[in-house]
DOZA-858818 format. One record per residue (C-alpha): residue number from 0; residue in one letter; x, y negated, z. Coordinates in nm, 2 decimals, padded with zeros to 4 digits. Layout:
<nodes>
NODE   nr  rest    east   north      up
NODE  NUM     A       X       Y       Z
...
</nodes>
This chain:
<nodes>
NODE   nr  rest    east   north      up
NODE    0     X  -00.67  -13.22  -03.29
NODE    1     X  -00.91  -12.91  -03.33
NODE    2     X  -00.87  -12.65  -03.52
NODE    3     X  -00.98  -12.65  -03.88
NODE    4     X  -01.21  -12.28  -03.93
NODE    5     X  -01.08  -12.05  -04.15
NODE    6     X  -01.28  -12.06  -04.51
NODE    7     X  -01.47  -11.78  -04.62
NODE    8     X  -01.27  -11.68  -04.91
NODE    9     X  -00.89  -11.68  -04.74
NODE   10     X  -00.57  -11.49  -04.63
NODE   11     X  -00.34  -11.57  -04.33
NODE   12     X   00.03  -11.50  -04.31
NODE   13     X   00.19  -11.54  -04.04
NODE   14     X   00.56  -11.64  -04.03
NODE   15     X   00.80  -11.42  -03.87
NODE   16     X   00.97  -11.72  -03.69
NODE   17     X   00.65  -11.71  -03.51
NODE   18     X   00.55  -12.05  -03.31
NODE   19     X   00.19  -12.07  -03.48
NODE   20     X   00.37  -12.11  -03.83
NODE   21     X   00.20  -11.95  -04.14
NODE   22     X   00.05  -12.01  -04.49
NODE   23     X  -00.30  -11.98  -04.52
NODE   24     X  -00.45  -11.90  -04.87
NODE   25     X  -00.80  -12.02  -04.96
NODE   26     X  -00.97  -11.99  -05.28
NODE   27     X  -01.23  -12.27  -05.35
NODE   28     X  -01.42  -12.14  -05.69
NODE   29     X  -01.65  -12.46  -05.66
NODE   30     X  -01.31  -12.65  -05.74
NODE   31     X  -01.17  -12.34  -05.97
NODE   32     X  -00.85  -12.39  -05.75
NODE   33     X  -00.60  -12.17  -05.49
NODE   34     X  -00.51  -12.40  -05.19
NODE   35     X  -00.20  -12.24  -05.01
NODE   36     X  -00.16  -12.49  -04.70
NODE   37     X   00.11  -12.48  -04.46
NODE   38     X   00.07  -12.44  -04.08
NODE   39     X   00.23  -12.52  -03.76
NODE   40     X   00.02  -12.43  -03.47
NODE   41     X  -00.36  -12.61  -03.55
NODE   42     X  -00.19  -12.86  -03.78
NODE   43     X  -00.17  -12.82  -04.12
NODE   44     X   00.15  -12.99  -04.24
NODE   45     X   00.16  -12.93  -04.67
NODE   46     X  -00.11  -12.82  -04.91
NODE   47     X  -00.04  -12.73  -05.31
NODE   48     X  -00.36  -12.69  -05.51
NODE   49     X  -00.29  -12.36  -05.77
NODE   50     X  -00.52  -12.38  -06.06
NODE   51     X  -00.56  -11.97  -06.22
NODE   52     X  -00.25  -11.96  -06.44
NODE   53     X  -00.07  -12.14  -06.17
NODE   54     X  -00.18  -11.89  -05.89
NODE   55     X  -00.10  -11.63  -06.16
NODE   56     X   00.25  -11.72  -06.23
NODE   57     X   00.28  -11.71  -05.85
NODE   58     X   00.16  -11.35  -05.79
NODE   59     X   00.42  -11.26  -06.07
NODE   60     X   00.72  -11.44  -05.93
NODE   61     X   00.61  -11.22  -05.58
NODE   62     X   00.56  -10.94  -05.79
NODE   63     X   00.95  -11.01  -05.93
NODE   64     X   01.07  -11.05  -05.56
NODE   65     X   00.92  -10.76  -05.39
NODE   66     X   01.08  -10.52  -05.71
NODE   67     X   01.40  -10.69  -05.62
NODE   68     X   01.37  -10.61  -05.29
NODE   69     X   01.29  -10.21  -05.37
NODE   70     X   01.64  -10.21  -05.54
NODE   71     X   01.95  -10.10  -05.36
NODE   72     X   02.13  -10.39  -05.25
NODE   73     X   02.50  -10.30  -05.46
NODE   74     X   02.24  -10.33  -05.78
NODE   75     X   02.09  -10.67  -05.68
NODE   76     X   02.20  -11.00  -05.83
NODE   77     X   02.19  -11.30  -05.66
NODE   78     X   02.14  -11.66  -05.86
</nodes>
């Protein structure tokens, strides 16, 4: 399999776990869509297409987390 170039408009993450594993985010505004795509290595194993409110609502919930994070964990709660 050969490895599938980055698009123009995109982010990597790489997973901490490490072993090629990451989520690559790509925005295609000819589709008016967010692709995030899951990664192992040079295969990409899952894809969700975001349209803007979607990918919105996304940044929001990681927006949510990461404040979580920044409190002290005796104040967190846990669901």
């Amino acid at each position: 399999m050969s490895i599938v170039p980055m698009p123009l408009h995109s982010r990597w993450v790489a997973d901490q776990r490490g072993q090629g594993r990451g989520l690559r985010i790509s925005s295609h505004p000819e589709a008016g869509v967010v692709v995030l795509s899951i990664w192992r290595d040079d295969e990409c194993v899952a894809t969700t297409r975001l349209q803007p409110a979607e990918a919105a609502q996304l940044a929001a919930g990681l927006a949510e987390s990461l404040a979580q994070l920044a409190t002290p964990p005796s104040a967190r709660q846990v669901c």
